[in-house]
DRENMIDREN-765058 format. One record per atom (N, C-alpha, C): atom name; x, y negated, z. Coordinates in pm, 1 decimal. Example, Ala and Ser with C-alpha at 12.3 -4.5 7.8 and 13.67 -1.06 7.14 Angstrom:
2
VEXDO|atom|east|north|up
VEXDO|N|1319.0|569.0|780.0
VEXDO|CA|1230.0|450.0|780.0
VEXDO|C|1320.0|330.0|780.0
VEXDO|N|1285.0|225.0|708.0
VEXDO|CA|1367.0|106.0|714.0
VEXDO|C|1290.0|-3.0|787.0
This chain:
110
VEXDO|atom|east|north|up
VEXDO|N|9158.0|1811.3|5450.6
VEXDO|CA|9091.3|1938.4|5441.6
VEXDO|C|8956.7|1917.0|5371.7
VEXDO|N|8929.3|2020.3|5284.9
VEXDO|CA|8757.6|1977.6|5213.4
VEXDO|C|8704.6|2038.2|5307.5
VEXDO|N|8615.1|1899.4|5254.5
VEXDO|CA|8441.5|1971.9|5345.2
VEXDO|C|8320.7|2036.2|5221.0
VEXDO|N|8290.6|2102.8|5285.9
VEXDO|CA|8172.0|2243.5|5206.2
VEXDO|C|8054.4|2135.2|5271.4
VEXDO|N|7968.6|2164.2|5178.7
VEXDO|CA|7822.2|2157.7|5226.3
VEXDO|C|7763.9|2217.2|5169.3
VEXDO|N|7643.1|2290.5|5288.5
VEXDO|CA|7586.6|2427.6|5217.9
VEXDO|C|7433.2|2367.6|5166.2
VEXDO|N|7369.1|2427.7|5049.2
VEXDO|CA|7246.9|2347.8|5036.7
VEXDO|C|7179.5|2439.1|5111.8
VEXDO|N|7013.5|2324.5|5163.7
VEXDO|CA|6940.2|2407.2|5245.2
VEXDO|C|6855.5|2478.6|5141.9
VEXDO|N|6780.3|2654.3|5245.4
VEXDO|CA|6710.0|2736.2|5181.1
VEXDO|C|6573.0|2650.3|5149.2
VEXDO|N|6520.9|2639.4|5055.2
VEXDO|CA|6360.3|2638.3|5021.7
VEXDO|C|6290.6|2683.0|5217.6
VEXDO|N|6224.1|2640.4|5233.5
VEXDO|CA|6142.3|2706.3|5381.8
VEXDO|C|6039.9|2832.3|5324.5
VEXDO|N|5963.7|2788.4|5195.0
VEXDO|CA|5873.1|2853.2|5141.7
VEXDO|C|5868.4|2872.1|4998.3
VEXDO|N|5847.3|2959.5|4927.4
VEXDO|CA|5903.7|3022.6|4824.7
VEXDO|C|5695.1|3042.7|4712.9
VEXDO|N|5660.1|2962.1|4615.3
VEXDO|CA|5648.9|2965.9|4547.1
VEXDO|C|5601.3|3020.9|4426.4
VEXDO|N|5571.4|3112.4|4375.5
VEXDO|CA|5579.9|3183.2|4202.6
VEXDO|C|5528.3|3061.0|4098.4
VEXDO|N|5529.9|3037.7|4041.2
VEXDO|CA|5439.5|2931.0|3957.8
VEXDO|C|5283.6|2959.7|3968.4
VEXDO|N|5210.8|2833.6|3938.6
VEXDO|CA|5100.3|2842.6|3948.1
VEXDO|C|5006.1|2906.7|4072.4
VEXDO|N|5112.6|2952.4|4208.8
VEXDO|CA|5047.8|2974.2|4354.7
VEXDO|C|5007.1|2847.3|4424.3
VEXDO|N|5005.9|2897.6|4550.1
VEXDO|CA|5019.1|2837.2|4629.5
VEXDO|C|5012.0|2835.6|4768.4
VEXDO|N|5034.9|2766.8|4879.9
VEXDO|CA|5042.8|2842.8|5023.5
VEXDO|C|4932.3|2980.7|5012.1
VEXDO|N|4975.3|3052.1|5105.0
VEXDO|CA|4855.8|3167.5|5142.7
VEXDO|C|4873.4|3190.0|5263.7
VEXDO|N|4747.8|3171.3|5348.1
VEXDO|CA|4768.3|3243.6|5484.9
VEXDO|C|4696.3|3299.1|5531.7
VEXDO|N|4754.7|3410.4|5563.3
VEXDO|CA|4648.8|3572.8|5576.6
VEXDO|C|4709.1|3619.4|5703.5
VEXDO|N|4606.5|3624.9|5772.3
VEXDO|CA|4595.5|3721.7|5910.9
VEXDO|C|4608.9|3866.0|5890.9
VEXDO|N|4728.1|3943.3|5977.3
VEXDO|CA|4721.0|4071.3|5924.4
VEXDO|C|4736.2|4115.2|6087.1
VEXDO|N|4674.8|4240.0|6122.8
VEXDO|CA|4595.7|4283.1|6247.0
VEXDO|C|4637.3|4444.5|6186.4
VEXDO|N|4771.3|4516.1|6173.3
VEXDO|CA|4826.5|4633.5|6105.7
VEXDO|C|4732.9|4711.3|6199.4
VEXDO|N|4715.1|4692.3|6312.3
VEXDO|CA|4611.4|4788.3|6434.4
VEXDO|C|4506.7|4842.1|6356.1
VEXDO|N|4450.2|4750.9|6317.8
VEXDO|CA|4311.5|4792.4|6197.8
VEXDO|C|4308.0|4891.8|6087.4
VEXDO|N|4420.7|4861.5|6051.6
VEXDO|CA|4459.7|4960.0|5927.4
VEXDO|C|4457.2|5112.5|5979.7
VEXDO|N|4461.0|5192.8|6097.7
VEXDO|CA|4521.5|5283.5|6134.6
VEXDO|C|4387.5|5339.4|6213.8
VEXDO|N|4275.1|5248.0|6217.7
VEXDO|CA|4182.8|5269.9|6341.9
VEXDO|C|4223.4|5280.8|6471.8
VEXDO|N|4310.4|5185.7|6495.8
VEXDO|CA|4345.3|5175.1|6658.3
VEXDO|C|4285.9|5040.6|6731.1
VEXDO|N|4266.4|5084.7|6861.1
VEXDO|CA|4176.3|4934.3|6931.1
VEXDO|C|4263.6|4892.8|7025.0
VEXDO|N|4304.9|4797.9|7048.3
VEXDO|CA|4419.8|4819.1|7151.5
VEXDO|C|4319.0|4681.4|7269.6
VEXDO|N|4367.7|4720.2|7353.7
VEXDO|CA|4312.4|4664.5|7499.6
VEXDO|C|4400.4|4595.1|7559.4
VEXDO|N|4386.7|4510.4|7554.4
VEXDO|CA|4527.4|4394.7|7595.5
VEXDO|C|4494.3|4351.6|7755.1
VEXDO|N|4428.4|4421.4|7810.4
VEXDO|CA|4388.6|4425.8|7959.1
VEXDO|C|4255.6|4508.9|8011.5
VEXDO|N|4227.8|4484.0|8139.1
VEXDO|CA|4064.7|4560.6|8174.5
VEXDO|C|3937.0|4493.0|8145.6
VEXDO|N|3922.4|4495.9|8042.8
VEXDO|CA|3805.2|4421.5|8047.9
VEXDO|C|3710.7|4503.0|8020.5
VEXDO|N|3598.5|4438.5|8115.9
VEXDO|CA|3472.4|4501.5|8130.2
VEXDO|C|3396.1|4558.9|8006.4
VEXDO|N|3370.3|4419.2|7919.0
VEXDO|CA|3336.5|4473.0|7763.6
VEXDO|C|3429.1|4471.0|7657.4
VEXDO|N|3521.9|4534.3|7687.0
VEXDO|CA|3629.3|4486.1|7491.0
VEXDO|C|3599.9|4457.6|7407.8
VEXDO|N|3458.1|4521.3|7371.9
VEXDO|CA|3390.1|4492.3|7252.4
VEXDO|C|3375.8|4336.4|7258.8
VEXDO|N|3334.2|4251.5|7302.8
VEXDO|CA|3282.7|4135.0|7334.1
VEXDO|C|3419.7|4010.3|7347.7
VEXDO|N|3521.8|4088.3|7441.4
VEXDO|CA|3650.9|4025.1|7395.8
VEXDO|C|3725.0|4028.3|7277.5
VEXDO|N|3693.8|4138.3|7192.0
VEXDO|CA|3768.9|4162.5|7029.2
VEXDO|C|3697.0|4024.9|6969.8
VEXDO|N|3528.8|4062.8|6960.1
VEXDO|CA|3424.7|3939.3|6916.2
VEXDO|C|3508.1|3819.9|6909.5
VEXDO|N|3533.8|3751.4|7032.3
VEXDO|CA|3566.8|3640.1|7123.7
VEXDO|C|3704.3|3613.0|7004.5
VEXDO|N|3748.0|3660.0|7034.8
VEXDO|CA|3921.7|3669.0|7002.2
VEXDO|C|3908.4|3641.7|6825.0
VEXDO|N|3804.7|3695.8|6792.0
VEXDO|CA|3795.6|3714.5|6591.4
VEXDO|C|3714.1|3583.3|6561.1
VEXDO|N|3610.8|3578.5|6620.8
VEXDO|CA|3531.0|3475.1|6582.6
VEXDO|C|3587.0|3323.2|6664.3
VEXDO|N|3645.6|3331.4|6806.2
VEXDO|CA|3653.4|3188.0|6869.9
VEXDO|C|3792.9|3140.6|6812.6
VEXDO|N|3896.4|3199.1|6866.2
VEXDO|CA|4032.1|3209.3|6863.4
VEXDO|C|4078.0|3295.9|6946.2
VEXDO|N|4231.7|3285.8|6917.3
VEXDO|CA|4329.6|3381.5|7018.9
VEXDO|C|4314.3|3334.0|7131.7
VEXDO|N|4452.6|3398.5|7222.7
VEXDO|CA|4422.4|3385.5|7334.9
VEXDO|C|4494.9|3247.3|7409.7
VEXDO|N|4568.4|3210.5|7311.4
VEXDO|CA|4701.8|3100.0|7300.0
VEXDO|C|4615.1|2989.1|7263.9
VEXDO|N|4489.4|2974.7|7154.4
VEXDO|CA|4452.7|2862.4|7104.8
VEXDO|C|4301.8|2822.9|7218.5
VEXDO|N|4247.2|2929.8|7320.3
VEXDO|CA|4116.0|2940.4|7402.4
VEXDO|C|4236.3|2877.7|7488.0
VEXDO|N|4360.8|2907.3|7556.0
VEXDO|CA|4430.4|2844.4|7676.4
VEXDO|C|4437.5|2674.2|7644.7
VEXDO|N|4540.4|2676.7|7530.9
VEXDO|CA|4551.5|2503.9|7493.3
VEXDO|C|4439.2|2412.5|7529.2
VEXDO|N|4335.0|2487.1|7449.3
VEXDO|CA|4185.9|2391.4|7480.5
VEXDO|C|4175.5|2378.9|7607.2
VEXDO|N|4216.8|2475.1|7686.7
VEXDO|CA|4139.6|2467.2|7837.0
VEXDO|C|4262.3|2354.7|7912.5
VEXDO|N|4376.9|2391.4|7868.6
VEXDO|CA|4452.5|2312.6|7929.5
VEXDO|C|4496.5|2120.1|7874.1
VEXDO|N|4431.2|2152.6|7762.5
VEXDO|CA|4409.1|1996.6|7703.8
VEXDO|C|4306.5|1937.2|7798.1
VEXDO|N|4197.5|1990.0|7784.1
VEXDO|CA|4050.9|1928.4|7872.3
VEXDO|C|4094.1|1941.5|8053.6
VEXDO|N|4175.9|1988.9|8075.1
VEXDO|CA|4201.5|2031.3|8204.8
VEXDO|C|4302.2|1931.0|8237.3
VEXDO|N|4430.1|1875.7|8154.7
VEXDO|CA|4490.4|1779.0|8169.7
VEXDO|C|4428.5|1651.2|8189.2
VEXDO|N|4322.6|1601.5|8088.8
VEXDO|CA|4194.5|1481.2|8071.6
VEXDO|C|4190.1|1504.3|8220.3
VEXDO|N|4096.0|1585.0|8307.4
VEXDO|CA|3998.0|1592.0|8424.1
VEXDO|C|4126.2|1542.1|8528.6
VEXDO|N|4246.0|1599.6|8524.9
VEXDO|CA|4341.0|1584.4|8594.0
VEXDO|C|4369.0|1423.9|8612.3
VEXDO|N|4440.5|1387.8|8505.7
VEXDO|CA|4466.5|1217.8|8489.5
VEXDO|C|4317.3|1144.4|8598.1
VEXDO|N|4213.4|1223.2|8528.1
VEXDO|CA|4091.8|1125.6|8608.7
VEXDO|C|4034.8|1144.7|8719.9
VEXDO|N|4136.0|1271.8|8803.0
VEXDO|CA|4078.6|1287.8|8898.2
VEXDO|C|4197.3|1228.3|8986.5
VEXDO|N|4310.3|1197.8|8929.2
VEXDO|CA|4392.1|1169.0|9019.2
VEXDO|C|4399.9|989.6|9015.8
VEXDO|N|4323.4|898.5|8880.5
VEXDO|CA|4332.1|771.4|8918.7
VEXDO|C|4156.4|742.0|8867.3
VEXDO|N|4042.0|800.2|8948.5
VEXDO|CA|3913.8|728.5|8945.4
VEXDO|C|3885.9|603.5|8814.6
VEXDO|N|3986.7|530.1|8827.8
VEXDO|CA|3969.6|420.7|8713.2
VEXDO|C|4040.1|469.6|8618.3
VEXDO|N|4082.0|567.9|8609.2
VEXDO|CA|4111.2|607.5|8426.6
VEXDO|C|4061.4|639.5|8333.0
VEXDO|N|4074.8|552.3|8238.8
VEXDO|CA|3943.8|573.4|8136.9
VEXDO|C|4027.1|672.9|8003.5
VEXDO|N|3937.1|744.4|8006.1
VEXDO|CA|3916.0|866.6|7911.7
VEXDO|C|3967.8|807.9|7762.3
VEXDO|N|4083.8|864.3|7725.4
VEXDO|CA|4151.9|831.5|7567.2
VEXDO|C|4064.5|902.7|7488.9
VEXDO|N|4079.0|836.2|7346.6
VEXDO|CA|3998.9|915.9|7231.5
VEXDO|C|4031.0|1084.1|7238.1
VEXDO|N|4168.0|1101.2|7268.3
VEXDO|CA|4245.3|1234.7|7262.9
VEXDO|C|4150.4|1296.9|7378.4
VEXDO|N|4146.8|1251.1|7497.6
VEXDO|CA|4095.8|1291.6|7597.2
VEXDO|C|3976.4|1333.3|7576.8
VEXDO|N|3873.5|1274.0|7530.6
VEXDO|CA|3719.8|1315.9|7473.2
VEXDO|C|3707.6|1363.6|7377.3
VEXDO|N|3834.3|1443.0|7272.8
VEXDO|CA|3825.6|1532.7|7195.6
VEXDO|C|3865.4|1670.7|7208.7
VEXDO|N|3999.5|1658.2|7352.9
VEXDO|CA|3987.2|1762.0|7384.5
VEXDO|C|3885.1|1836.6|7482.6
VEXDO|N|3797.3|1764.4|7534.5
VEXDO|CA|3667.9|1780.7|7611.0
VEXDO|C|3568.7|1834.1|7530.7
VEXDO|N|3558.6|1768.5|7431.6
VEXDO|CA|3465.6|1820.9|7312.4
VEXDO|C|3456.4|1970.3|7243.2
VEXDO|N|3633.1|1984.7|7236.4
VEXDO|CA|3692.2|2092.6|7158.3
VEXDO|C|3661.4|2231.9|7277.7
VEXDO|N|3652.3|2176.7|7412.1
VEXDO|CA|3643.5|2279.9|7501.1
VEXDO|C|3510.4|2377.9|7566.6
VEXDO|N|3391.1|2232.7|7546.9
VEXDO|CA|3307.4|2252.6|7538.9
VEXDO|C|3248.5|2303.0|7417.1
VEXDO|N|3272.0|2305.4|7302.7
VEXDO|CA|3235.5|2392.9|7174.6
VEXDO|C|3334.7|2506.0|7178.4
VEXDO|N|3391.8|2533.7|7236.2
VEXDO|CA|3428.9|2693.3|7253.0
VEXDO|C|3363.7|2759.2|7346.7
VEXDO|N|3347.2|2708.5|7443.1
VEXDO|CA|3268.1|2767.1|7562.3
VEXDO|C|3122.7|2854.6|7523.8
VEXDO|N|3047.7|2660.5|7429.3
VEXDO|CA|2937.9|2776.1|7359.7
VEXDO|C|2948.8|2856.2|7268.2
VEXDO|N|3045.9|2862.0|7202.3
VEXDO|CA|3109.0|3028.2|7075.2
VEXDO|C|3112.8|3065.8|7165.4
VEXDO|N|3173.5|3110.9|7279.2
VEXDO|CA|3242.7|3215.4|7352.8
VEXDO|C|3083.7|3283.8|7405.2
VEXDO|N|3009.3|3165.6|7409.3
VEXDO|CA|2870.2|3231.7|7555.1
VEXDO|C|2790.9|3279.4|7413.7
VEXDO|N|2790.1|3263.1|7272.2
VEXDO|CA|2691.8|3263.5|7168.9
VEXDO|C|2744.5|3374.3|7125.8
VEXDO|N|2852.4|3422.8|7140.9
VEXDO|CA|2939.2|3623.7|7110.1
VEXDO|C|2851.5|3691.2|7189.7
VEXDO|N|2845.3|3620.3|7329.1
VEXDO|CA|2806.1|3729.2|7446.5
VEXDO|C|2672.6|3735.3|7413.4
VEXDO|N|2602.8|3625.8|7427.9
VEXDO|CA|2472.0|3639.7|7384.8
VEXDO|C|2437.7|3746.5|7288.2
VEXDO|N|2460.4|3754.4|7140.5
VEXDO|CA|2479.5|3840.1|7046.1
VEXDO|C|2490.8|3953.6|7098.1
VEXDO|N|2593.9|3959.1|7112.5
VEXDO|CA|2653.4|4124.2|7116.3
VEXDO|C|2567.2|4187.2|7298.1
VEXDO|N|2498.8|4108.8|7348.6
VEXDO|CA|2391.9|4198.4|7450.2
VEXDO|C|2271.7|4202.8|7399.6
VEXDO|N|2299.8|4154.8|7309.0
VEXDO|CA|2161.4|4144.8|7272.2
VEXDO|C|2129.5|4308.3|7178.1
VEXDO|N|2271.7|4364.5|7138.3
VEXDO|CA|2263.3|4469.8|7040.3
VEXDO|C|2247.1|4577.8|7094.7
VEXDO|N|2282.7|4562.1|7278.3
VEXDO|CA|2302.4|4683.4|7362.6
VEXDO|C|2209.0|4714.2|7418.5
């Protein structure tokens, strides 16, 4: 019996002379709609947060990278902190101050 083999698709497609593009598209904006993805006290300050720090997927990772580190070392005292480990500590603590340097800002306007 023959065998077929199918060729694979390209993943990403090209024109001459391009090249990757990656563009954030937020269609909400286009329409003047604000959408509230929970209660929060200031939205304004969480939109901030969310545009300028990251989403809400890339603020969790960090917390749970640096949160894994504290874990390992809280559960063996003699574990010494991997390069990975003190970068995701690093990475968590420089969001923290974006996150407190939005708030700062934006009370400062009110």
């Amino acid at each position: 019996m023959p065998q077929f083999r199918l060729s694979p698709v390209p993943a990403t497609f090209q024109w001459p002379l391009s090249g990757d593009v990656t563009q954030t598209i937020n269609p909400w904006t286009w329409i003047g709609l604000n959408i509230n993805l929970g209660n929060s006290a200031e939205p304004e300050i969480e939109r901030r947060v969310l545009d300028e720090v990251g989403s809400y997927g890339r603020q969790l990772g960090r917390i749970g990278d640096a949160l894994g580190a504290l874990a390992r070392k809280a559960r063996d005292p003699a574990y010494a902190f991997t390069a990975e480990d003190e970068r995701a500590l690093t990475r968590l603590l420089v969001q923290l101050d974006d996150v407190d340097s939005v708030k700062k800002h934006m009370r400062k306007k009110t």
